[in-house]
N, C-alpha and C positions, 0 to 999 in steps of 0.2 A: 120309910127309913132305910128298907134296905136297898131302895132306888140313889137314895143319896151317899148310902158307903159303896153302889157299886161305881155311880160316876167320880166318886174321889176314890177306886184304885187308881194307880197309877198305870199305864201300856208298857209292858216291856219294850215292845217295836221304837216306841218314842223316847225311852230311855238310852236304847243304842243308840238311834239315827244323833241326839244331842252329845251323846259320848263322842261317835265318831266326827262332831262337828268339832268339838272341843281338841280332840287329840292335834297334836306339833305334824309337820310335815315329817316323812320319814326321813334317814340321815342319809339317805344314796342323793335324794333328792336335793338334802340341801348340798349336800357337797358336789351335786353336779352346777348349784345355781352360784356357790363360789368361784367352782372353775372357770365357771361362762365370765364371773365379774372380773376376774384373774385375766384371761384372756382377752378380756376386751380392753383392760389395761395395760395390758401388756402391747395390744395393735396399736393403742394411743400411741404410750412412750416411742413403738418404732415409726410413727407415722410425725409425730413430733421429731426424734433425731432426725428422720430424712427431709424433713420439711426445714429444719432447721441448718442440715446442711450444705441443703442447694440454695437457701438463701446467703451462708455464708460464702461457697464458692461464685456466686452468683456477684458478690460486694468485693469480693477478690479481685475477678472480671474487670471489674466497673473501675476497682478504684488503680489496678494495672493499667489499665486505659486510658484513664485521667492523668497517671503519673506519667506515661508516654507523650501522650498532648502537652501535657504539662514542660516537658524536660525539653522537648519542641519550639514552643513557643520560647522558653530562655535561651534555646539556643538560636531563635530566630531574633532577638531582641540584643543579643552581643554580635549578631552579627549586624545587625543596623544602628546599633552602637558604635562599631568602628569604622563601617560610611559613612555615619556621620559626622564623625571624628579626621577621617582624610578631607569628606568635602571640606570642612569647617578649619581645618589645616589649609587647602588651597585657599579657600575663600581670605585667610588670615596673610598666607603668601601674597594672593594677587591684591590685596587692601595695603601691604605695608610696600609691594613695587611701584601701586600709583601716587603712595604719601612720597615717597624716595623720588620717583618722576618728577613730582609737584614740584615737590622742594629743589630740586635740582634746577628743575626750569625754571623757580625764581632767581637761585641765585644767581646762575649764569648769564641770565640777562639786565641783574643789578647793578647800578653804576657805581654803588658803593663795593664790590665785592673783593673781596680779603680773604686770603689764604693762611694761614698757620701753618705749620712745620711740626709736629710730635717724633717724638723717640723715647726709647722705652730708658731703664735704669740705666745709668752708668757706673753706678758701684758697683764692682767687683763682688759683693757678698749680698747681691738682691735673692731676692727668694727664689729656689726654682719651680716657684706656679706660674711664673711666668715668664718670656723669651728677651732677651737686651737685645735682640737684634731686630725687632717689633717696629714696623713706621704710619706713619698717620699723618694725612693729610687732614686741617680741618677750613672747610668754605666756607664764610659766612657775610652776611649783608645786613647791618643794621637799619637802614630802607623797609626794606623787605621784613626785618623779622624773621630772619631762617636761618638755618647752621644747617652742615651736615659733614659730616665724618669720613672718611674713609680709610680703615683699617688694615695692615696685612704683616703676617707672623707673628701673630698671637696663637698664644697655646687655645685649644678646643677648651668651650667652658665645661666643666664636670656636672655630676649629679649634683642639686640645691645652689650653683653658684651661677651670677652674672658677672659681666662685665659692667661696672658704672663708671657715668659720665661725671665730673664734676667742675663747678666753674669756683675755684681756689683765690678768693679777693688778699689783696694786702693784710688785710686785720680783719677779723670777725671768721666767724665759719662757715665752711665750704657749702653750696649752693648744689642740690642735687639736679641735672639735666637728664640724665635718658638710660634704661638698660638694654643690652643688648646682650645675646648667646653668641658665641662662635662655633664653628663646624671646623672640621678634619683641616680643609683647607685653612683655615687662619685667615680667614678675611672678613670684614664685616662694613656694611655701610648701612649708615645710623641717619637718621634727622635729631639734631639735636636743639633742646630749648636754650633763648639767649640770655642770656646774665639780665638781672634788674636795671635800668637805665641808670645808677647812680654808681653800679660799678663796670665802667666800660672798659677798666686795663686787668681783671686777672688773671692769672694762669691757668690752666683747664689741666686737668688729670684725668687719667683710665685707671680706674683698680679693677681687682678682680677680689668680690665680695660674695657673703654668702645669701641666699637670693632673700631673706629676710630683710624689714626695714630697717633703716640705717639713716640718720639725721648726720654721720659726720663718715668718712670714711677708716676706713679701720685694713683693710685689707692691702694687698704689697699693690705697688704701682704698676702699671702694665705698661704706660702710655703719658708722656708729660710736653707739655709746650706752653710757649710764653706770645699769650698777643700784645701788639705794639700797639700804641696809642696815635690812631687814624689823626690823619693830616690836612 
């Protein structure tokens, strides 16, 4: 019996050793193990802003770069914009010299060929858009099928306006033939379309309109003559 109340005291030794197993870390220790998580957060946060703002100067770079190339190419693209705009102006000049050629070569060697006679208003209170002292020759060959115009002291046409052609029958409404611009010099040479076969006697007019479509003319005369009924 008293073997078994001595194995059930308790050991002091082993009472300490589970107290001190038991006890909290001391508070130097843990307040050194917050500063360490403090500090480690703290190396994050600076290692994030620097990370974060070499990638942002980094996209500055890039997108500076791109805006340069970029600002390049449109300036490379107005400028082949307006080559292509002179060639496509010459090509338009040299297409409208060899229809003016064309035509001319037909009619001059038409054995039908007819001249007309134009001049501009002779009322005293015509408009001044445009000149009374304005003449016009018009050639034309009904063989052939061709007209062609020749113009000189007409005012320069403005912004949004042409000069139109019209063939003016006896009764019914005027028949649109051709527009044409004027330049500084006041001269112009046109190919104009011919009247429908069933009216071979009307008179032809020049106005000056605004470059919008127009079924009848509306604008002052530039330009008027009367063809005579071929023989």
């Amino acid at each position: 019996m008293e073997q078994g109340e001595a194995s059930a005291k308790i050991d002091p030794a082993e009472t300490v050793e589970d107290h001190a197993a038991n006890e909290k870390p001391p508070r130097m220790l843990r307040v050194r193990l917050w500063w360490a998580i403090s500090g480690l957060a703290v190396a994050v946060a600076i290692a994030s802003t620097i990370v974060t703002f070499e990638l942002a100067r980094s996209l500055a770079s890039r997108t500076n770069y791109l805006n340069r190339r970029l600002a390049a190419l449109n300036a490379s693209v107005r400028t082949l914009k307006r080559q292509t705009t002179v060639v496509q102006r010459k090509l338009g000049s040299e297409r409208e010299r060899a229809t003016v050629g064309e035509t001319f070569e037909k009619i001059l060697f038409a054995p039908d060929l007819r001249t007309i006679k134009l001049a501009g208003p002779d009322k005293p209170n015509s408009s001044a858009d445009v000149n009374r002292d304005a003449t016009g020759i018009l050639a034309m060959s009904e063989s052939a099928n061709v007209a062609m115009l020749e113009a000189s002291g007409l005012k320069p046409s403005g912004d949004l306006q042409v000069y139109r052609i019209w063939w003016v029958p006896k009764r019914g409404a005027a028949i649109w033939a051709a527009d044409f611009l004027v330049g500084e010099d006041g001269n112009a040479t046109v190919p104009v379309d011919l009247p429908p076969p069933r009216q071979r006697a009307p008179a032809i007019e020049v106005t000056l309109e605004n470059e919008a479509y127009a079924e009848d003319p509306y604008g002052p005369v530039a330009l008027r003559g009367r063809l005579t009924v071929a023989k």
